[in-house]
BABA-190494 format. One line per 10 residues: number of its first residue (from 1); their letters; for each residue y, x, z of C-alpha. Coordinates in nm, 4 decimals. Each point is the difference from the previous one (the first is absolute). Layout:
<rs>
NUM) A) Y/X/Z; ...
</rs>
This chain:
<rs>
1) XXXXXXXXXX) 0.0779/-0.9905/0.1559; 0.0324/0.0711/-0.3589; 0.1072/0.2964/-0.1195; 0.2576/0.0613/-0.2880; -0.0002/0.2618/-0.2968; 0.2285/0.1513/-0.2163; -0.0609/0.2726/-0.2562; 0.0581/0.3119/0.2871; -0.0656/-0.1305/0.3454; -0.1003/-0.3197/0.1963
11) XXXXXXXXXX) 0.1377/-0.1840/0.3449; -0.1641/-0.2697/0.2028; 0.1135/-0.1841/0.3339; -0.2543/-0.0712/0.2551; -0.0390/-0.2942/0.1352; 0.1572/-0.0416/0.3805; -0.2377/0.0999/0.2444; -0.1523/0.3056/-0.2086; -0.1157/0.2759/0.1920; -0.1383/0.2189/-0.2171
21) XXXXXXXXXX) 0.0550/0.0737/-0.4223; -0.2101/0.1733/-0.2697; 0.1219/0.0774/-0.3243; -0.2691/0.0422/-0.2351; 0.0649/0.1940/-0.3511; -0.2055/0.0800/-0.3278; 0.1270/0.3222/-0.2281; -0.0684/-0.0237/-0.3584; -0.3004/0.1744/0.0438; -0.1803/-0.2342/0.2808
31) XXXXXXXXXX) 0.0359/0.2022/0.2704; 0.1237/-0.2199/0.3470; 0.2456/0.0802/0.1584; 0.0932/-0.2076/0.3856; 0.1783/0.0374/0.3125; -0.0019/-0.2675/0.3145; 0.3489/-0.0189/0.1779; 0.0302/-0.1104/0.3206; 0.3121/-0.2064/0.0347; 0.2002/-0.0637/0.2799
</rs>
């Protein structure tokens, strides 16, 4: 999966079969940011 960017926000779609998601996110001042999803 690749994800896409625009200047405010960002979308992805998982590949079929996907059971699980993190989104992964760096702020301006390095700090990391992430979250797993579980997707049913």
């Amino acid at each position: 999966m690749e994800p896409v960017t625009t200047t405010h926000l960002f979308y992805a779609t998982p590949t079929p079969g996907t059971r699980t998601l993190t989104v992964e996110a760096v702020d301006p001042f390095g700090r990391r940011y992430s979250e797993t999803l579980a997707l049913t």
